[in-house]
N, C-alpha and C positions, 0 to 999 in steps of 0.2 A: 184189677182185682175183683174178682165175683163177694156179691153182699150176698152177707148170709139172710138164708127164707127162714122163718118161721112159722108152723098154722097156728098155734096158739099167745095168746097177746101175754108179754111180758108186762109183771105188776107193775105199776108207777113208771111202766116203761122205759125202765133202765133195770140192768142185774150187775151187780159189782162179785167180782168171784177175787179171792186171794191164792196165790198159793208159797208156800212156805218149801223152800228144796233143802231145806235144814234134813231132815226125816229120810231126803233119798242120797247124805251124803257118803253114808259110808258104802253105799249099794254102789254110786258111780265111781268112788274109790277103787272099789274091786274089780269094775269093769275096766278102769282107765287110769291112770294117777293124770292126766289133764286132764280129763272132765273136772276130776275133783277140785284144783286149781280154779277153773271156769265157779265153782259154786262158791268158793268161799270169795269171790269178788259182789256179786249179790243172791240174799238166799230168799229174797220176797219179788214176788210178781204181780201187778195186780190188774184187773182182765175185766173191761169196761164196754157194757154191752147194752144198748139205746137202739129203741124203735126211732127207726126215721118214716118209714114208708109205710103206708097202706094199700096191698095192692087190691082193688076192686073188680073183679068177673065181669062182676056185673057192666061195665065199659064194652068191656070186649063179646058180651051177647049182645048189645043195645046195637054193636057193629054190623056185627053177621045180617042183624035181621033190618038193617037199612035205617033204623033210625037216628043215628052219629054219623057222623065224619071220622076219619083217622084222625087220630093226636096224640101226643104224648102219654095220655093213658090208658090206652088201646096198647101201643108200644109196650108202656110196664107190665101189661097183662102177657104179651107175647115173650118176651122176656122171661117172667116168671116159670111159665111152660119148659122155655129153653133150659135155663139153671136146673129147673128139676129135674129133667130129661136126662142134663149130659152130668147132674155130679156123684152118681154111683156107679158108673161105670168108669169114672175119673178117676174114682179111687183105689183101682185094682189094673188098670193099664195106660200106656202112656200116651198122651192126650195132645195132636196138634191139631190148634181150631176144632173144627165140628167135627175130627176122626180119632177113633181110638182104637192103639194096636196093643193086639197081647204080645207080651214079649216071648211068649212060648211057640206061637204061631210059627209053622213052616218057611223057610223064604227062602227066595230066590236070589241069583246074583247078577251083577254087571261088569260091564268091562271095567278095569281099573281096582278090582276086587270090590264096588261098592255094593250092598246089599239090597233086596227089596223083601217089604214088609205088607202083607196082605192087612188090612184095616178094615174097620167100621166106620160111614158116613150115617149119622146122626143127625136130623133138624125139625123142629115141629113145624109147621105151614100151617096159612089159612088155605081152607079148599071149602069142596059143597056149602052154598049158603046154608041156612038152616029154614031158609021160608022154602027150600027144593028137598025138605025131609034129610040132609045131614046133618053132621056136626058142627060144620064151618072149620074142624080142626085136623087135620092128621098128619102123619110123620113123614118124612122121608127115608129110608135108609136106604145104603147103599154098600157095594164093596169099593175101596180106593186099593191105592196100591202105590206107596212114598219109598224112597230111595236114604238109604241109611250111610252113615260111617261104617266102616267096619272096624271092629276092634284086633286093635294091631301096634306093634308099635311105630313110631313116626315115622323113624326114615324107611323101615318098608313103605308103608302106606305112602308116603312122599315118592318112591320110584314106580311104586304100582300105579298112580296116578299121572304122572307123567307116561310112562309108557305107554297107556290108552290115550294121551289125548294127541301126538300128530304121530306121524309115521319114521320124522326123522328121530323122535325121540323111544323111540320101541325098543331100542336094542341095549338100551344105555342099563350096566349095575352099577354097584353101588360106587364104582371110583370114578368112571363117568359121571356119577350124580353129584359126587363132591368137584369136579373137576366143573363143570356146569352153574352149578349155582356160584360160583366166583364173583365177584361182582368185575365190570369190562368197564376200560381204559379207555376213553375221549377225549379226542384232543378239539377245544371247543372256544373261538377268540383267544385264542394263544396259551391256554389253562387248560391245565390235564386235570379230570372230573372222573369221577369215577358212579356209576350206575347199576340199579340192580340189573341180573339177566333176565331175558324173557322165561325159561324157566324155574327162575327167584320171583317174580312176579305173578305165574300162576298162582302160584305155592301161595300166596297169599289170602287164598281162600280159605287156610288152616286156621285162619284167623278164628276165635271163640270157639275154638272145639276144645272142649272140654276131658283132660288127660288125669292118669293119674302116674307118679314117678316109680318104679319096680328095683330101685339098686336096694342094697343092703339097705337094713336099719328102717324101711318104708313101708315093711311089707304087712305087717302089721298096722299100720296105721293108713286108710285107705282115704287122703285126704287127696282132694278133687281140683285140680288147677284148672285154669282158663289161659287159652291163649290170646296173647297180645297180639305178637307179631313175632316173623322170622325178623332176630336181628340183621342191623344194617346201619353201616356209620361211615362214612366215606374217608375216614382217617384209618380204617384201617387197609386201605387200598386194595388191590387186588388179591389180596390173603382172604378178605373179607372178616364177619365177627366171628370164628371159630375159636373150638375149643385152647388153642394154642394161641391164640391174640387176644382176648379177652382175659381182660385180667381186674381183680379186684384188690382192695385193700380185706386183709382176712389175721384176726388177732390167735395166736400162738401162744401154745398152753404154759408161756412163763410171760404172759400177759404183754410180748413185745408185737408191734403191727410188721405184719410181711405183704407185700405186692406178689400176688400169689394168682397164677392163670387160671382157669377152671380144669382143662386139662391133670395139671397136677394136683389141684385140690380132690378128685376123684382120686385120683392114686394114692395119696395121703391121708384122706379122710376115710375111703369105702376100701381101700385096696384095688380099686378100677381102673384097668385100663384100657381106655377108650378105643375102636374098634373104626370106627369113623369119626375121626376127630376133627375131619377139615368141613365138618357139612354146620350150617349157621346155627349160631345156638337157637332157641326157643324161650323168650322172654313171655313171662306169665303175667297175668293183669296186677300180681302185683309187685313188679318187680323183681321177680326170681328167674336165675337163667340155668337154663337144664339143656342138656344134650340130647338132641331128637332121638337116639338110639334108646336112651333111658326111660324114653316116656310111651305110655301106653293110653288109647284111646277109649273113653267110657262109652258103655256100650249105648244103644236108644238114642244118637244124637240123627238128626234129620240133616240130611245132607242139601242144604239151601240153592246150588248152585244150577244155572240150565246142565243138562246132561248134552254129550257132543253125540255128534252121526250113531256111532257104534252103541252108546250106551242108551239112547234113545231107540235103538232098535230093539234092543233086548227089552227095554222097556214094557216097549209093545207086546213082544210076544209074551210077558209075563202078564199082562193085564187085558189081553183081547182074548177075552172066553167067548165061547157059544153063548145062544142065550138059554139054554136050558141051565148048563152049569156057572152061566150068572145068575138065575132066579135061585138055585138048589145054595149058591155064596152066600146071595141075601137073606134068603129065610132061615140059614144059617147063622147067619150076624144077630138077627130077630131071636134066634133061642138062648145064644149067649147073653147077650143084654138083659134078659131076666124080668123081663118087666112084669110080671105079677110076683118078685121076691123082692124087688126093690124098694127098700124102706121109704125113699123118699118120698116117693110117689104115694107108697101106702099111707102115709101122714098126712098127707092130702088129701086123699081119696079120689087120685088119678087113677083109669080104669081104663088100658086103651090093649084093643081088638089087634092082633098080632096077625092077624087076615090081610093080604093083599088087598086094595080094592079093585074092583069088576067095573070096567065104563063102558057105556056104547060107542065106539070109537066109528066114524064116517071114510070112507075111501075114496079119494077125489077121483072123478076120470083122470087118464091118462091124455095127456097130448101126442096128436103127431109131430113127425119132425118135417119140414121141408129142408130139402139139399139143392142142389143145381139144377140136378135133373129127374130127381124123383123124392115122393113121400113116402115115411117109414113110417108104422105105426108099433113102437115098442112095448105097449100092451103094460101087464102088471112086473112082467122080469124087469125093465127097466134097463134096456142095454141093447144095444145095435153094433156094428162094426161099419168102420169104414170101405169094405171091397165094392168098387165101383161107383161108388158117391162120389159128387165132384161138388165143391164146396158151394155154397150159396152165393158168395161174391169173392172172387179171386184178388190177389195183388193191385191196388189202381193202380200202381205204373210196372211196364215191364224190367223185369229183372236185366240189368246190362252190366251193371258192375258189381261181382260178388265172389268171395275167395271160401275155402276150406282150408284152415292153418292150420298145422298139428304142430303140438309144440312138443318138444322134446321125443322121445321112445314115445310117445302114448299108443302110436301106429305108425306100420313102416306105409311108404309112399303109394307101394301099388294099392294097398288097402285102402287111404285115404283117397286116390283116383277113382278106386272101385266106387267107394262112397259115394264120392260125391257124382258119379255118373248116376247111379241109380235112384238117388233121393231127387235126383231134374225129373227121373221121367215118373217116380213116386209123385212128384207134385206137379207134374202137368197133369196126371191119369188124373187128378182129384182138381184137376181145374187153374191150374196154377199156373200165372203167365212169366215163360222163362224164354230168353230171346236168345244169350248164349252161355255157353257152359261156363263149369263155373270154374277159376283158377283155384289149383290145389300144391299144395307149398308145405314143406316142412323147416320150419324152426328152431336152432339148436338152442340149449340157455346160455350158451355163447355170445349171443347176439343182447344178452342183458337180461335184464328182471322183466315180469310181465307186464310194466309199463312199455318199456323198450321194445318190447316182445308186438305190445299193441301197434305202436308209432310204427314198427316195421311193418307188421298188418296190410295195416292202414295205407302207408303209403307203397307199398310195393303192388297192392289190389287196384290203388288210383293208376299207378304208374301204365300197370299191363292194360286196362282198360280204358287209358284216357278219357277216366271221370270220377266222380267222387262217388266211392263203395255207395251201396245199398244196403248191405247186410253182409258179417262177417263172420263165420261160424271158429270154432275154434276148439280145437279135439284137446282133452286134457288125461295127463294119466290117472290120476285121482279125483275123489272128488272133496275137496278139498276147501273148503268154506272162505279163506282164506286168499287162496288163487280167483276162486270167482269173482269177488266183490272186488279184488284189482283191477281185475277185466273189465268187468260192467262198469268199474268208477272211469277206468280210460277211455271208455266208449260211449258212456253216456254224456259224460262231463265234459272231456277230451276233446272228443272227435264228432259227437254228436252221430252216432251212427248204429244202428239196430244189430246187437249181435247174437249170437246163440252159441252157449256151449254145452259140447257133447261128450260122452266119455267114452275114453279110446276101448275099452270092451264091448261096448255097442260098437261103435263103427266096425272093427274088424268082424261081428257078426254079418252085420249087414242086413238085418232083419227086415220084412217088410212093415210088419206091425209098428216098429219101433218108429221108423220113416215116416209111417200115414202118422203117428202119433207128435212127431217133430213137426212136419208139415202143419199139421193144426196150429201150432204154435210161430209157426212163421208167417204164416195166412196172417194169423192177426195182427203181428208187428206189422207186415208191411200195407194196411190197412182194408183186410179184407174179413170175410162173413164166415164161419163156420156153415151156421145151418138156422134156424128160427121156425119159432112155431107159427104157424099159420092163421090167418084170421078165417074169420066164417067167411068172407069172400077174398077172392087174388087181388082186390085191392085195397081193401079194408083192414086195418091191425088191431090184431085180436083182441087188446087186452082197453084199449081206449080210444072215444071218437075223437078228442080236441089235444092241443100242443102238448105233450108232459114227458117232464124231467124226470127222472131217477137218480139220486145221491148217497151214493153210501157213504161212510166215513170208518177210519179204524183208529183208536189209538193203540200203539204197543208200548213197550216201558223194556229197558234194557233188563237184563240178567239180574236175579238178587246177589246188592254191594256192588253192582257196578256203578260206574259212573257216565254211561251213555243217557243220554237226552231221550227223554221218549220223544215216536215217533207219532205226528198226525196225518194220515191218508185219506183222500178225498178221491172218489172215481166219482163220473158223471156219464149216465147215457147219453149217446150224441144221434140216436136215429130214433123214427118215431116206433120200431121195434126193439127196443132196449138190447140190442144183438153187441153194438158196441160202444166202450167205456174208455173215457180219457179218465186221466191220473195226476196229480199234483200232488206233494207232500212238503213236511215241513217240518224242522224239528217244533216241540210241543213244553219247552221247559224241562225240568227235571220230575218225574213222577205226580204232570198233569194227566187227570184223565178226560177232563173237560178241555175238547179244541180252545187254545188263548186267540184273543182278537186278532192280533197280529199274526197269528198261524194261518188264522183263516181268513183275512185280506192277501196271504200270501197264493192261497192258491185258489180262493172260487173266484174272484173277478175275472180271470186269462180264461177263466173255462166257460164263466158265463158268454163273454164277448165272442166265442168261438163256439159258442150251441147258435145263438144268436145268426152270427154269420150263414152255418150252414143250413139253417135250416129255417131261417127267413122270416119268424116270427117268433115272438115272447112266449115263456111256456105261462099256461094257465094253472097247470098245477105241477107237484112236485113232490113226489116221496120221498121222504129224505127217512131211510132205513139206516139206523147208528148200531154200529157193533155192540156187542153187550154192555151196557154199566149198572150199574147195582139201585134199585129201586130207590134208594136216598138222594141218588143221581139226577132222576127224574126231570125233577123241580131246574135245574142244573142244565141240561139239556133243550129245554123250552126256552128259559131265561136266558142264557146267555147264547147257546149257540145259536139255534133259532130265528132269534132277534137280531144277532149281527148275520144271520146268512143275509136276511131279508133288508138289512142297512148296507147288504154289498150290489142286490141287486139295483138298491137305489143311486147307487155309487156308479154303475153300469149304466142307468140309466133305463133299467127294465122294468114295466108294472111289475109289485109284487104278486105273488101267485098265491095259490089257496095252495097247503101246508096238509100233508098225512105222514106225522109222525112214529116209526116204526122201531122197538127195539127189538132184536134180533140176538137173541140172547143162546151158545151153545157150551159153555159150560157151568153144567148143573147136574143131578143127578137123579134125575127124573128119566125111571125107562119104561116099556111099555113091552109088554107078552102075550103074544098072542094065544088063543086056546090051542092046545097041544094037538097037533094032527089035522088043523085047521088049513085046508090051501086057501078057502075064500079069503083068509086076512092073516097068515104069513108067509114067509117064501123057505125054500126046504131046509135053511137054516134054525131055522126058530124065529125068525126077524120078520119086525110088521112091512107090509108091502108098500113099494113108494105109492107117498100117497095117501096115507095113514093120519088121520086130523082126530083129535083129543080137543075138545072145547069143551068139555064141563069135568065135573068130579074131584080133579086135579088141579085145575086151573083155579086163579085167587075169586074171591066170589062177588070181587066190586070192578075189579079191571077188565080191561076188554083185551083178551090176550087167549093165546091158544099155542097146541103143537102141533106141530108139523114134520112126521116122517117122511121125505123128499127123495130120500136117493137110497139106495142097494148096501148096504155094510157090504165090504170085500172081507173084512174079519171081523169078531169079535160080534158083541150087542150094539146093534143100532143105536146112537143117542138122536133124538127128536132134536130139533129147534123150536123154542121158544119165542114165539112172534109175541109182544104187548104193544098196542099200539094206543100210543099216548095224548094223540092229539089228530083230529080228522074234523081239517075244516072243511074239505071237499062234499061232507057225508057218503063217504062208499061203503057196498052194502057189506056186510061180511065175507056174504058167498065170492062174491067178485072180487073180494081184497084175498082170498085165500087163494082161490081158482090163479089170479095172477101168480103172485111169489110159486104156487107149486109148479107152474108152468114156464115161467120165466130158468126153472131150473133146469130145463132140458136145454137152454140157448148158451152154456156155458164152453167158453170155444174152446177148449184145449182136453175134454173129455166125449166121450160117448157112452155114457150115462149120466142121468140127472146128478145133481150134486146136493150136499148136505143143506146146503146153507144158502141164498139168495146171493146170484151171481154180484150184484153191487157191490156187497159186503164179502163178497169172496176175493172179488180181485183189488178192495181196496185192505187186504190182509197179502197179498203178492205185493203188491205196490207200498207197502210200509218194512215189506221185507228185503224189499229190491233199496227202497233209499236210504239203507242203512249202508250201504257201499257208498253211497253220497256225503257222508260227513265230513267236515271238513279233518283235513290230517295235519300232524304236527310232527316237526322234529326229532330226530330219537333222542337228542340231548333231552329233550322237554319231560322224557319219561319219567325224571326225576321225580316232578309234582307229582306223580300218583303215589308214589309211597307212603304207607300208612294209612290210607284207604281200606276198607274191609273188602274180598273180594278183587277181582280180577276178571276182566273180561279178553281173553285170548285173542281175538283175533286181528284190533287194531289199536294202535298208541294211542289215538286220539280220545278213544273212548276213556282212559285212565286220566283225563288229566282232569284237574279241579280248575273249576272254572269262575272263580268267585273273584278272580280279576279282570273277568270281561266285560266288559259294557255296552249295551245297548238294549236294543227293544226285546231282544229274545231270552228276558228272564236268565240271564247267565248259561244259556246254552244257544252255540254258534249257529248261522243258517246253514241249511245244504249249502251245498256246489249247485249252482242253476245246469244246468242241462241246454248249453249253448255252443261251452268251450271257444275254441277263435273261429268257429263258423261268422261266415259274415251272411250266408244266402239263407236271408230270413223263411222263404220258401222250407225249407231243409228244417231249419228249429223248429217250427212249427209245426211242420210234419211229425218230428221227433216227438216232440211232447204233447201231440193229442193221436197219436198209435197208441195200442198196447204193449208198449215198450216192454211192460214190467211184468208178461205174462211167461 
């Protein structure tokens, strides 16, 4: 709850106010006969109002200008700024965290009918110190764009939601809907059990939305439920809790008790009758049960859940403007906001400049690329193509055992032959060592689910080539989140074997583009080099003279209300040109953001012991670049991970190294515009040119942090990255710490253009996305445990289950699957898990 500000000091600092609602009883009378009710239970209030705080400025100038430290009352100061900032605009539109959306605003829609809401980001910042002639303070604002309920009533909204989320569910109305949500028959140790369905299960994301009921008698009175839960009781079997099985005790107007359904209490009480009466009722937080058909959704609620493929696409195209008609949104958002009519501020005598700021922004040189056979120099576009490049280091072993599956219709056979003939000689023309063709096979789902599907793979690939696969490609008809992560769990886990899948509309094109873009991607599974930038001589690397590591780290965190384990990801460079990156993960507990010790004894010692090996000597230093955490984090990051990296290295047995701690921060909303018609410093878009460094003006005025425009927007406004780098035992200079990370971004192997974000941290974001197909799985009886959970995460049982009867080291959340399966040829695992399996 925000504390109320005041400028002027309250007497004896306290104010006692009364108020008497005797005076407004006959007013509420007329308006209501329950209001009236509600007042004659109490008619006195009384309203108690105490100075706690002092907030002092003066802290917060003592900062800017270098003679404090941060603390807690620097904080109250910055605080203060924020409260004022955001609570006049709170009072007139609707308000999640630091954005606010007018409900009159134009919007747009998604698959599933969900809606989108163009918004105001709102935040004050420290920036320009004040000893470099600024403020030290200025705003950020932004455009967002948040995804809404649509107001509807339930059981549409319930089949319009379903319908967009898989393909088998598209076609289904509303007797299929009621047909579906049943609850299904188990027969489970000798005992028939009854469970929800996987689409009674989504459904559960209806959870806390907020409705209101439209039958007779309601309509007038516009009082606001909350949802519980679809009901669910396993005694009502296979019927499930519908309007015709649910039944309550309900008293009869000559005062005797009847056992009376809900079904006919509609019909009896409203004269309603029910339309879809077998779909589950809708219990409200406080105990009241309504028929989904009867309930209507309030409007303004945020739709909390990930968005799937389709709806994240429309996403996009609703929120990737140019950047002219982002600057003309934002300076738009600036005139609504009001800020010289806002009282609050006026009361203050806050007086802030509604001007964009002007910085001198630096352009780093561009890098060349070297390939096999030649050097490109990509100049300010920031883009090359692959025709006639041949990779910088091909495949170490040749290709001998390797298939193209298609599994079901995805493609008929001569196309997949076609395929896969031309992707051999796509990847020998780029360098690629392939000794013989590859086997091409189609699989019915006859032959089983894509477990079964794999096992057949697998072993029919060994059979033909008398020896164990190398790489197993696999054509799918969809693409389908779901199917994938079975695959990759069977292949990583299973069989221990590098696989790639493709979708059967590509392959039947046959494209070559697409091919050299595949290729890149198999190049580095089977351990070989894209391309790397070059040093100032052929034998010298460019970016350092002595041993050094690069370590990114990512955490991710399941879907909101789900109950998957967040994920911790660790890449490590393994050459002394950071070209390529082993992978370890782990789960990370439940909604840590800080790696836990045990996460991360899980996966840097096999990576240290394996830099170590290959390359012959202890690194002396070590960047260890961490995906974004929030500046309270900080402290957090140094302290605990940090210090247990450097207690694993001890545990290895390796000097410790000197320490350049890096956070790499990309979402914020901080953008940057070039001078209009400018080519010296944008590109024909409106976007700053890769290459684009902001280190003053913007940036905080005590840390040592900067932006960095790295790579090409393909749409929309470039977002920068935010480099802070928190801890530099090595002392490197700036120029050199910047010149790296932008250059290191043209060595990312699976594009041909630099990329947003610093490769470490880019594939240790693939790599926490890829071992999410690694968690462990559970029983479909087990599904049971998740019920009554907020939320629902689609795609696997495991992630639904409540885990607070687990025991061990991993905080109530399971380890992966190791990445061995019944391989016994240590050779081969270890292969597997230091490739870029997860690219």
């Amino acid at each position: 709850m925000d504390v109320p500000r005041s400028s002027k000091k309250i007497d004896r600092n306290e104010a006692r106010i009364s108020v008497n609602l005797v005076a407004l009883k006959q007013q509420a009378a007329e308006l209501h006969k329950d209001i009236a009710k509600k007042v004659d239970q109490q008619n006195v209030f009384s309203l108690h109002i105490r100075q706690t705080k002092v907030v002092r400025l003066s802290y917060l100038e003592a900062y800017l200008k270098g003679q404090i430290d941060w603390d807690a009352h620097v904080l109250e100061c910055m605080n203060f700024f924020d409260h004022c900032m955001r609570q006049f605009p709170s009072e007139k539109w609707v308000t999640i965290k630091r954005n606010f959306y007018d409900p009159s605003f134009p919007v747009g829609g998604l698959a599933g009918d969900l809606i989108v809401n163009q918004g105001i980001y709102l935040a004050p910042r420290l920036s320009e110190s004040i000893s470099r002639g600024g403020t030290g303070l200025a705003i950020n604002v932004d455009r967002c764009q948040t995804a809404f309920w649509p107001v509807d009533s339930l059981d549409s909204l319930a089949l319009r939601l379903l319908n967009s989320q898989k393909d088998d569910w598209g076609g289904w109305d509303e007797n299929k809907l009621m047909a579906r949500l049943k609850p299904q028959e188990v027969w489970h140790n000798n005992q028939k059990r009854f469970f929800p369905s996987e689409p009674f299960m989504f459904l559960r994301r209806l959870a806390k939305l907020k409705f209101v009921v439209n039958h007779r008698g309601k309509i007038g009175e516009p009082k606001i439920y909350t949802i519980k839960k679809l009901m669910f009781d396993p005694k009502y079997g296979t019927k499930g809790a519908n309007a015709f099985e649910v039944k309550f005790d309900k008293k009869m107007p000559d005062g005797t008790i009847k056992e009376t359904s809900v079904f006919d209490h509609y019909r009896e009480r409203w004269n309603i009758r029910l339309r879809w009466a077998y779909l589950p009722l809708i219990e409200s937080a406080r105990g009241g049960m309504f028929p989904m058909e009867l309930c209507n959704t309030v409007d303004h609620q945020r739709y909390n859940y990930k968005l799937n493929a389709q709806q994240t696409s429309d996403m996009i195209k609703q929120a990737a403007t140019k950047p002219p008609k982002r600057r003309a949104d934002i300076m738009e958002g600036v005139t609504q906001l009001k800020w010289a009519e806002d009282p609050c501020l006026k009361e203050f005598g806050i007086k802030v400049n509604s001007s964009m700021v002007i910085t001198n922004a630096r352009l780093l040189r561009n890098p060349e690329v070297t390939f096999g056979n030649q050097k490109i120099n990509p100049g300010v576009t920031g883009r090359w193509d692959l025709r006639g490049k041949k990779f910088l280091e091909p495949n170490a072993r040749a290709i001998t055992s390797w298939s193209f599956i298609c599994c079901g219709d995805a493609c008929h056979q001569n196309e997949l032959e076609n395929f896969a003939r031309q992707f051999s000689n796509t990847y020998r023309n780029h360098g690629g060592n392939v000794a013989k063709p590859a086997l091409a096979r189609t699989l019915s789902f006859g032959d089983g689910d894509y477990s079964k599907i794999c096992e057949k793979a697998y072993t029919d690939t060994g059979d033909y080539f008398k020896e164990t696969p190398q790489i197993i490609f696999f054509v799918l008809a969809t693409k389908n989140q779901l199917v994938y992560e079975r695959i990759k769990r069977s292949m990583d886990c299973r069989f221990n074997v590098v696989s790639q899948c493709l979708w059967g509309a590509h392959v039947k094109k046959a494209q070559p583009q697409y091919m050299s873009n595949v290729a890149m991607k198999v190049n580095s599974k089977l351990g070989g080099v894209t391309c790397k930038v070059p040093g100032p001589t052929a034998a010298s690397p460019p970016f350092w003279t002595r041993p050094t590591m690069i370590i990114g780290v990512d955490v991710s965190h399941g879907a909101s209300g789900s109950q998957a384990p967040s994920m911790a990801a660790l890449t490590m460079s393994m050459d002394k040109h950071g070209t390529r990156y082993a992978a370890a993960c782990e789960t990370n507990g439940f909604r840590k953001e800080i790696v836990q010790d045990w996460a991360m004894d899980s996966m840097l010692p096999k990576l240290l012991a394996h830099w170590r090996k290959i390359n012959g000597v202890p690194p002396a230093h070590v960047y260890y670049i961490r995906d974004g955490v929030s500046e309270g984090q900080f402290h957090h990051v140094l302290e605990e991970e940090v210090k247990h990296m450097k207690s694993c290295f001890t545990k290895v047995k390796i000097p410790i190294p000197k320490f350049t701690v890096i956070i790499a921060t990309k979402r914020h909303h901080v953008r940057f515009f070039p001078r209009p018609n400018d080519n010296a410093t944008g590109d024909r878009n409106g976007n700053p040119l890769p290459g684009t460094l902001v280190e003053r003006d913007v940036t905080h005025p005590k840390h040592y942090d900067f932006y960095l425009c790295s790579h090409v927007a393909i749409q929309g406004t470039a977002r920068p990255v935010h480099y802070q780098v928190i801890r530099d035992d090595a002392g490197i200079k700036p120029n050199d710490l910047q010149r790296m990370i932008y250059h290191q971004c043209y060595q990312y192997c699976r594009s041909t253009t630099p990329v947003s974000l610093h490769p470490a941290v880019y594939y240790s974001h693939l790599a926490s996305n890829r071992a999410r197909s690694h968690e462990s799985s559970v029983a479909p009886e087990q599904k049971i445990m998740a019920f009554g959970k907020a939320g629902f995460p689609l795609v696997k049982g495991h992630s639904e289950l409540d885990y607070t009867d687990y025991e061990g080291p991993y905080e109530k959340s399971p380890p992966l699957t190791p990445m061995h399966g019944k391989t016994v040829d240590l050779a081969v695992v270890q292969f597997m898990n230091t490739t870029m399996w997860y690219v």
